[in-house]
C-alpha positions in Angstrom: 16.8 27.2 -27.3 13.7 29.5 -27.2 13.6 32.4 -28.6 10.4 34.9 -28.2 9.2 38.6 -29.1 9.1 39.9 -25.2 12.8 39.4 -24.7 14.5 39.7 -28.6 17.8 39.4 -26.8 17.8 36.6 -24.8 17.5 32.6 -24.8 15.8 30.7 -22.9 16.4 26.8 -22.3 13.4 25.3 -21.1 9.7 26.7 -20.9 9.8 26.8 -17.1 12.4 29.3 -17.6 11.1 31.6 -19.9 7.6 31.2 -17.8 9.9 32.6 -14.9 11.2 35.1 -17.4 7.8 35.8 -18.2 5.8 36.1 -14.7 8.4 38.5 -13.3 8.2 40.8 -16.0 4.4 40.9 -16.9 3.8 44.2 -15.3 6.7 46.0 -17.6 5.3 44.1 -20.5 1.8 44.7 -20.7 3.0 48.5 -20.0 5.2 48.3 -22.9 2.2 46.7 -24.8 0.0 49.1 -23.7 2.1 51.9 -25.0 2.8 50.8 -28.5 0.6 50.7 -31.4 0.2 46.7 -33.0 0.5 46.2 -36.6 1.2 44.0 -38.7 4.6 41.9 -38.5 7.0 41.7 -40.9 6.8 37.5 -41.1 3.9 35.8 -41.2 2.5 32.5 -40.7 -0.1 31.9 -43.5 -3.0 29.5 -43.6 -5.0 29.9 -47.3 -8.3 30.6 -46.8 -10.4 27.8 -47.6 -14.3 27.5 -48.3 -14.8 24.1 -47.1 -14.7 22.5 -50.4 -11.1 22.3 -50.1 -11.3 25.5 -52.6 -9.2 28.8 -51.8 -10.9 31.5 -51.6 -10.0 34.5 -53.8 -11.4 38.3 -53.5 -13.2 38.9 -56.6 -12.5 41.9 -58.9 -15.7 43.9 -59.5 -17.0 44.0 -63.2 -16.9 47.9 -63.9 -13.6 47.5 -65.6 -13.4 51.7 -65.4 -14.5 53.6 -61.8 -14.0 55.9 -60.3 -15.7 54.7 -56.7 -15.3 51.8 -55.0 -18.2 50.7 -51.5 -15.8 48.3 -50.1 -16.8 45.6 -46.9 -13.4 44.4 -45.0 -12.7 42.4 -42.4 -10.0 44.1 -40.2 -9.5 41.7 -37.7 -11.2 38.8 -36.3 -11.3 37.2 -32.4 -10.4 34.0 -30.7 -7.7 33.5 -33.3 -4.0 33.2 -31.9 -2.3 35.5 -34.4 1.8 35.9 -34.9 2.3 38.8 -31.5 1.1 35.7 -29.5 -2.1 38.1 -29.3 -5.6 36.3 -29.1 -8.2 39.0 -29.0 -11.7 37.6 -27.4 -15.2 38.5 -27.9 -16.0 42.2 -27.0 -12.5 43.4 -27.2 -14.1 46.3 -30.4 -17.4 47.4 -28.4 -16.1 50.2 -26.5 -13.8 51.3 -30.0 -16.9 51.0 -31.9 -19.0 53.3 -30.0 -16.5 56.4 -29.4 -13.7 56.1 -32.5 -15.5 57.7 -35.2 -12.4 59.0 -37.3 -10.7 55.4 -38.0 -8.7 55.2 -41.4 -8.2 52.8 -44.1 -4.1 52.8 -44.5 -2.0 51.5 -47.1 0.2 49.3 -44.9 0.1 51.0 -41.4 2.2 54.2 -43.1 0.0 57.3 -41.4 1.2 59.7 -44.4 -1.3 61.7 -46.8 -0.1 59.7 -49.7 -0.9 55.8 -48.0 -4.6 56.8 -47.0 -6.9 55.1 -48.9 -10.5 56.4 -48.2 -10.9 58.0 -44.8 -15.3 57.8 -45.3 -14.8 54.6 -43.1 -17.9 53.0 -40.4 -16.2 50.2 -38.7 -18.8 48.1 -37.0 -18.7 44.6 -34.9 -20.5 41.8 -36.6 -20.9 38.3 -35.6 -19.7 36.2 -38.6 -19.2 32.0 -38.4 -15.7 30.9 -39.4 -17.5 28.8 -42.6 -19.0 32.3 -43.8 -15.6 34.0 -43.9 -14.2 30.4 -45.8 -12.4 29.2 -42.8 -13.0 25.6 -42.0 -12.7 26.2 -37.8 -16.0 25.6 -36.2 -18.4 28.2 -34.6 -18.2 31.7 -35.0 -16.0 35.0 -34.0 -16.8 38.5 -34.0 -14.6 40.6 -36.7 -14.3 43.9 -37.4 -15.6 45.0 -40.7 -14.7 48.5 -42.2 -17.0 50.0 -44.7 -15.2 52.4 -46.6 -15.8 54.5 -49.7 -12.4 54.3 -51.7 -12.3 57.2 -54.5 -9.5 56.5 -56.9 -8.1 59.9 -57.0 -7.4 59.3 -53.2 -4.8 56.6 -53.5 -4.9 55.2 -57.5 -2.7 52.5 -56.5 -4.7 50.9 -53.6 -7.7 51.8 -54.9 -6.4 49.3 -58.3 -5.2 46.4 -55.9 -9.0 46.7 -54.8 -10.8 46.9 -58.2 -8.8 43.7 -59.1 -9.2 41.8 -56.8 -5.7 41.5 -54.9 -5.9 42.7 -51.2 -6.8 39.4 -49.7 -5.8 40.5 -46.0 -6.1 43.2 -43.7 -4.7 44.1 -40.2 -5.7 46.7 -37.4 -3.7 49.6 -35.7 -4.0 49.4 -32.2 -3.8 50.4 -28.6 -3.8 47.5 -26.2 -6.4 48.8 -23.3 -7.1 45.5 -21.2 -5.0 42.1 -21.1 -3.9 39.1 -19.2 -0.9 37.2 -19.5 -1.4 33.2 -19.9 0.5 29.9 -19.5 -0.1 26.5 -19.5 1.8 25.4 -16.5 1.5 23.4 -13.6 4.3 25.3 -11.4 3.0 26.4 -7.9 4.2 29.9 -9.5 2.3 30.3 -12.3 -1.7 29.3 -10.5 -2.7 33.4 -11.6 -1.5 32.7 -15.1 -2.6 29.0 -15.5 -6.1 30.2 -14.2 -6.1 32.5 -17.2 -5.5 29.5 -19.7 -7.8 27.7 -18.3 -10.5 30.4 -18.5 -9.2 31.7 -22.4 -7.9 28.7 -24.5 -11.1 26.9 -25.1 -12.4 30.2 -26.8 -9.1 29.9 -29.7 -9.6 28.0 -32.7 -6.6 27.3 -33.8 -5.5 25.4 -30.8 -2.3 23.8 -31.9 -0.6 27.1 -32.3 -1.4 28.0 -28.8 -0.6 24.7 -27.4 3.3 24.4 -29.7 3.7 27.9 -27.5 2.4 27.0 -24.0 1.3 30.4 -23.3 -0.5 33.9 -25.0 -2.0 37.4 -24.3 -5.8 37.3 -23.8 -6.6 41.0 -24.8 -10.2 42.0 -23.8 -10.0 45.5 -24.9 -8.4 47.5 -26.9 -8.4 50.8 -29.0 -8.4 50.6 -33.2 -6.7 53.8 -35.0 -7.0 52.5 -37.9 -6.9 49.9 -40.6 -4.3 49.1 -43.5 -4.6 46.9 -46.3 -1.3 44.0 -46.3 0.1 41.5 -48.2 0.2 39.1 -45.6 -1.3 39.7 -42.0 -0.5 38.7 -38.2 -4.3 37.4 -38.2 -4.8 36.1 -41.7 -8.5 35.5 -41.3 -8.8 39.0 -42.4 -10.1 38.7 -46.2 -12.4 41.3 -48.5 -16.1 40.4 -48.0 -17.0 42.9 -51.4 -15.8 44.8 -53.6 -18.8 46.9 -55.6 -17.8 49.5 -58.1 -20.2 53.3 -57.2 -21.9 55.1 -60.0 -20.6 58.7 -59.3 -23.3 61.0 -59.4 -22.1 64.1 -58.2 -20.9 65.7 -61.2 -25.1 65.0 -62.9 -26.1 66.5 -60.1 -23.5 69.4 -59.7 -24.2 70.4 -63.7 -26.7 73.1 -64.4 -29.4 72.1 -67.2 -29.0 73.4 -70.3 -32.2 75.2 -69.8 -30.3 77.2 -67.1 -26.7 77.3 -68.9 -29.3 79.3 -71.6 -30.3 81.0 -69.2 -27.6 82.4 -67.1 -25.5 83.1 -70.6 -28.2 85.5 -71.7 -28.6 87.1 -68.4 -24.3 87.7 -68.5 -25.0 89.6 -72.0 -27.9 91.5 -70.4 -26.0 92.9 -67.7 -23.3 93.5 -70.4 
């Protein structure tokens, strides 16, 4: 029996079936997608991240055993990667985002409360990076979504810890699906809109197999980001820290008066005294 995330309470036989299933719901379901905002799942499918040396890769703690500041570079999400909603987001999908969403956040875990923000001095930006550079083995390259955020520890101490040692290895975005199509890999006489959209999207995933042990995906070409979280595990794992650099905070040196004008103002106080 075959069980999927669109219908929870149902099963489903054969694929032709839940294809059916599928193709006569699509409008409801890309409106119900279109209304909710993705984030992470709750269970994941987890691939280590691997540098090509058969070595895992592992986000390195910065050396300042004591800041205060953190300049943080993180991958968000990543396209062409079928992730665990049965999502694959494609090339493009962050340009419009990235132009008009200035005020995206850096979350602890998708939780929108005061005490889970962890820096909200985030540029999210669209950078072309190959899968070898982000120490995946796939071939060719993706275009992932990299927060830079400043992370002050008084903000969120905990996070900001995970951070300064090293431990937040994934990440995952909040967001509002915009633009979408629904495809299968079928043959049926029913399915020619849907099988045209296979044809056109699969050769752009990576991880192939995934999409080919489901027969069918969401191509999203555009969507919204509200914001970024830090997770244990994420629905597209290919989401790891780029850097971690500890900040030399200078604002309280540049806040203090000299001496010379501590002096100063003290004997000026006694004057008008």
């Amino acid at each position: 029996m075959i069980v999927v995330k669109e219908f929870p309470d149902r099963e489903f036989s054969t694929k032709e079936d839940l294809f059916k299933a599928l193709r006569e719901n699509k409008s409801t379901l890309i409106a119900q997608k279109k209304l909710e905002t993705k984030c992470a799942d709750a269970v994941f499918h987890y691939v280590g991240v691997d540098n090509g040396k058969g070595e895992i890769i592992k986000a390195e703690s910065t050396q300042d055993k004591n800041p205060t500041k953190l300049k943080a570079e993180l991958v968000i999400n990543t396209t062409n990667l079928l992730d665990s909603h049965g999502d694959v987001h494609l090339k493009g999908i962050w340009k419009k985002t990235v132009q008009e969403q200035k005020n995206v956040l850096l979350l602890q875990e998708h939780r929108m409360t005061f005490d889970k923000i962890i820096s909200d001095n985030v540029t999210a930006s669209v950078k072309n990076m190959t899968w070898k550079s982000l120490g995946f083995s796939f071939d060719g390259s993706c275009e992932a979504l990299v927060f830079t955020a400043d992370i002050d520890k008084e903000r969120n101490e905990f996070m900001f810890s995970q951070y300064n040692k090293g431990y937040v290895k994934e990440h995952s975005v909040g967001m509002r699906y915009v633009k979408m199509e629904l495809c299968f890999n079928s043959d049926s006489k029913w399915d020619v809109e849907e099988k045209e959209a296979w044809d056109k999207y699969y050769p752009e995933i990576v991880n192939k197999d995934a999409a080919d042990e489901r027969g069918y995906f969401w191509a999203v070409l555009e969507a919204k980001a509200i914001e970024g979280s830090a997770v244990v595990k994420g629905s597209n794992y290919a989401t790891p820290t780029i850097s971690i650099e500890a900040v030399t905070d200078t604002s309280k040196e540049q806040n203090e008066p000299s001496e010379d004008t501590q002096t100063e103002n003290k004997s000026y106080l006694q004057f008008l005294i």
